[in-house]
C-alpha positions as CSV (number, residue, x, y, z in Angstrom):
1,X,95.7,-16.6,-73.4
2,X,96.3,-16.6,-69.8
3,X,97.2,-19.6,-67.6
4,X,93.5,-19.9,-66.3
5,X,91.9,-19.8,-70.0
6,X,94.4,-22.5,-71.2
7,X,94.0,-24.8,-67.8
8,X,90.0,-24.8,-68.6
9,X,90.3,-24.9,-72.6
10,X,92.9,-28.0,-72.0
11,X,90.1,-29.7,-69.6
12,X,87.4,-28.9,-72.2
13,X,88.8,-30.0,-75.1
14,X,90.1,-33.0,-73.5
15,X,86.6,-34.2,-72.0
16,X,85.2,-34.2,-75.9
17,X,85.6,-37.7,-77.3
18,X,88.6,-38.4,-79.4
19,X,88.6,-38.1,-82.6
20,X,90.0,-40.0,-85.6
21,X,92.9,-38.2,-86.2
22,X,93.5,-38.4,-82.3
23,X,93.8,-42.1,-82.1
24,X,96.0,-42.3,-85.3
25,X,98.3,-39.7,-83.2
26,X,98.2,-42.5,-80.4
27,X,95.4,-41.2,-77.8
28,X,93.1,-43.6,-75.8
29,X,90.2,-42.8,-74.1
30,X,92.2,-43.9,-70.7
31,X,95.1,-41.3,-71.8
32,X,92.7,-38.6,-72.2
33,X,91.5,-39.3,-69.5
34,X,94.4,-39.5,-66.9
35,X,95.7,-36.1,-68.6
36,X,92.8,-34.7,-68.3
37,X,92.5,-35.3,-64.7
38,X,95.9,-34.3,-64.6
39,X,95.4,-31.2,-65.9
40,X,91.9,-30.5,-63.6
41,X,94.0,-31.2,-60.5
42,X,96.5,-28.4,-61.0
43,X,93.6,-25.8,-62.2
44,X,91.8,-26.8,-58.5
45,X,94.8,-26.4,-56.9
46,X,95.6,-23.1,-58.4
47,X,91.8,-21.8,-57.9
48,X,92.3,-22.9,-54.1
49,X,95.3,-22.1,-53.4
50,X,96.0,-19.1,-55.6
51,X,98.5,-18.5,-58.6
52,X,101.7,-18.6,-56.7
53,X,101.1,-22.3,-56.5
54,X,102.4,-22.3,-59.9
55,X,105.9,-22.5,-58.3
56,X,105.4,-25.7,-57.0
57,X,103.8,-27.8,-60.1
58,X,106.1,-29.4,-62.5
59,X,104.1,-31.2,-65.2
60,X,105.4,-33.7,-67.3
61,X,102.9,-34.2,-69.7
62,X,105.3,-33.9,-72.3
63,X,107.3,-37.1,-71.3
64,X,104.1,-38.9,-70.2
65,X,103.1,-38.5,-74.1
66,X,106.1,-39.2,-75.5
67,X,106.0,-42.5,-73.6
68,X,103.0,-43.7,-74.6
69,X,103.8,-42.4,-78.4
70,X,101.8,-39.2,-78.6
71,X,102.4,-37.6,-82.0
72,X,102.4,-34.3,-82.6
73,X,98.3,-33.0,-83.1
74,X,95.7,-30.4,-82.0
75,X,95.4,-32.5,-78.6
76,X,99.3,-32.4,-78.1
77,X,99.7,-29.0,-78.7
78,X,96.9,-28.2,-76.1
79,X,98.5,-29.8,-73.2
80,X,101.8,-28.7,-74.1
81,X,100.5,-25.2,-74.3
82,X,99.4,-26.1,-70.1
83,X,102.4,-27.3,-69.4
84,X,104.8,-24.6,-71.3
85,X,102.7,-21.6,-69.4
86,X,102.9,-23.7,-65.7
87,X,106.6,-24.2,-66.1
88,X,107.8,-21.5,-67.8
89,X,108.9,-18.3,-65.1
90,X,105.8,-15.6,-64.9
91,X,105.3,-12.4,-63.6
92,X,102.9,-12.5,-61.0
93,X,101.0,-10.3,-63.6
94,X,100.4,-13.1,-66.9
95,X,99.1,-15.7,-64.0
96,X,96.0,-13.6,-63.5
């Protein structure tokens, strides 16, 4: 999966309600949300401005969740999926 594919499976699966599994894993509806928009901000950005944007964003979803007590689940490993594919170094070729 491309960085594209995982930015817009991230914002999808993050717009659909929570589910029980997700609140016992410590999601609100306001953390979902505020990742999610997160997450929506960087895709815009990189549909403006192009891929080499990348450079610049340094999520920290994974410290934002492990703040608020995020344990490991399917929503987790979606946003850290973003966040390993924006940080991680690319070749100009696996952005696309």
């Amino acid at each position: 999966m491309d960085l594209t594919e995982a930015l817009d499976k991230a914002v999808a699966t993050l717009k659909a309600p929570l589910e029980r599994t997700d609140r016992a894993q410590g999601w609100t509806d306001d953390l979902r949300r505020e990742i999610q928009e997160e997450i929506s901000i960087n895709r815009s950005t990189l549909r403006r401005h192009g891929h080499w944007m990348v450079t610049y964003l340094r999520p920290r979803l994974d410290e934002w969740m492990a703040h608020e007590g995020v344990q490991p689940g399917r929503l987790r490993d979606v946003v850290m999926n973003v966040q390993v594919l924006i940080t991680e170094p690319h070749d100009a070729a696996d952005l696309r």
